[in-house]
C-alpha positions in Angstrom: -11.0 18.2 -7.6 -10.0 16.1 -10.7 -9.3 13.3 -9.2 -13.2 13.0 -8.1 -14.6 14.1 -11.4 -12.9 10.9 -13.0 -14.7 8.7 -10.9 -18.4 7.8 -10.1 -19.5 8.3 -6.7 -19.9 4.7 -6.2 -15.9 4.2 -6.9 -15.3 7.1 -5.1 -16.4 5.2 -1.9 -15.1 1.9 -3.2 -11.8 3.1 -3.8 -12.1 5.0 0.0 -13.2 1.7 2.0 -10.2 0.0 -0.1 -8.0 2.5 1.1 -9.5 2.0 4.7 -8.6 -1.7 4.4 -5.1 -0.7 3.0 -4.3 1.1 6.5 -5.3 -1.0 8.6 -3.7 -4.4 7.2 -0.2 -2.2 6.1 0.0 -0.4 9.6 -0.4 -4.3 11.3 2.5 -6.7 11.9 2.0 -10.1 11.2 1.8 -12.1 14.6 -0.3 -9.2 15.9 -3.7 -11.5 15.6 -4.3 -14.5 17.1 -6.9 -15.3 14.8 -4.7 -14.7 11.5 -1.0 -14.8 12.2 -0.2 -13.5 8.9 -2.1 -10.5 8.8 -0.1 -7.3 8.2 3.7 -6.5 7.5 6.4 -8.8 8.4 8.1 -6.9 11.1 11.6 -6.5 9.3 11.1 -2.7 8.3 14.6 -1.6 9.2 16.3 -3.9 7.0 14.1 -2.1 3.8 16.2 1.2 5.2 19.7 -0.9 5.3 20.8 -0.4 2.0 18.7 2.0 0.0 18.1 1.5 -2.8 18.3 -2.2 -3.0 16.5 -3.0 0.3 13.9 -1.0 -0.6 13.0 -2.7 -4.0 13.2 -5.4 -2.0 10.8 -4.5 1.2 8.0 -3.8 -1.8 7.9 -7.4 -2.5 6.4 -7.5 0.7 4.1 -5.2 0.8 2.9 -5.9 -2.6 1.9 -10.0 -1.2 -0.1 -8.3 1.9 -1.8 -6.7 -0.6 -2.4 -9.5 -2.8 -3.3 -11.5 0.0 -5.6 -9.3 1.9 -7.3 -6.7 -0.7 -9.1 -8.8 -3.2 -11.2 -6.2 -4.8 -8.3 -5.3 -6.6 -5.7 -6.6 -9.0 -3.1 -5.9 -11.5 -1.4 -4.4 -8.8 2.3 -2.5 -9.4 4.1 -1.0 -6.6 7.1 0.8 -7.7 9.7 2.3 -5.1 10.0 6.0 -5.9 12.7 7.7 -2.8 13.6 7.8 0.4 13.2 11.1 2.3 14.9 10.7 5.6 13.4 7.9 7.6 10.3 7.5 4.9 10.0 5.3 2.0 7.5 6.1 -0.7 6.1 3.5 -2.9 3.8 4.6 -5.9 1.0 2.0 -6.2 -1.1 1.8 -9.4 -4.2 -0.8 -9.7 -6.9 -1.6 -11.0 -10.7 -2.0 -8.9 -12.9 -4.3 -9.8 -15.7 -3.6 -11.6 -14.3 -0.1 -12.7 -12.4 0.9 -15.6 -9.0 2.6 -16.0 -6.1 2.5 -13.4 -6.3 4.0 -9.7 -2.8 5.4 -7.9 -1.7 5.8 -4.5 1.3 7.2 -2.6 1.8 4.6 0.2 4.7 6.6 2.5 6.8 3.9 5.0 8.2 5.7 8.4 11.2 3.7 10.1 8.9 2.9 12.8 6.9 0.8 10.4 4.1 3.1 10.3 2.2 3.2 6.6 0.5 6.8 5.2 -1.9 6.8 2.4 -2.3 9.6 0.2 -4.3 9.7 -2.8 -1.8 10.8 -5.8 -3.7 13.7 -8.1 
């Protein structure tokens, strides 16, 4: 596939092992762990489906800090809200991974019932 031919294999299992961390902290509440309250998502995902667009834009602000806050490896983040398709919200995520060149993207998809898919955007 393209997408692998434009990175190393070494990225290639950096990039997979950040989107491993991605999953697990987006597809966690925050007040789930004792041990660090503010891990995951604030558990107000209905109200990013109250008045699309708007709420949306908004909700991304949110995801954007988790990943801020708990995915160091990467940085100049940009999440971007691209539709809603029935009870999903996508978000377009661009970055960049330390220690590599050029700019990685990922679909993040948002269900109502706060669940977070990852797919690797080609």
């Amino acid at each position: 596939m393209l997408f692998e031919k434009l990175i190393l294999n070494s990225d290639k299992s950096e990039l997979s092992s950040i989107i491993f961390n991605l999953e697990n902290v987006l597809n966690s509440t925050q007040g789930m762990y004792v041990s660090c309250l503010e891990y995951g998502l604030p558990n107000n995902v209905e109200q990013a489906f109250s008045h699309i667009p708007t709420s949306a834009i908004s909700y991304s602000k949110d995801i954007l800090q988790v990943i801020t806050k708990f995915e160091p490896r990467i940085y100049n983040s940009i999440l971007t809200f691209v539709s809603a398709q029935g009870l999903v919200l996508k978000y377009l995520l661009k970055f960049k991974i330390k220690k590599t060149e050029g700019f990685f993207s990922l679909y993040l998809n948002v269900s109502y019932d706060a669940k977070v898919v990852i797919e690797i955007k080609y």
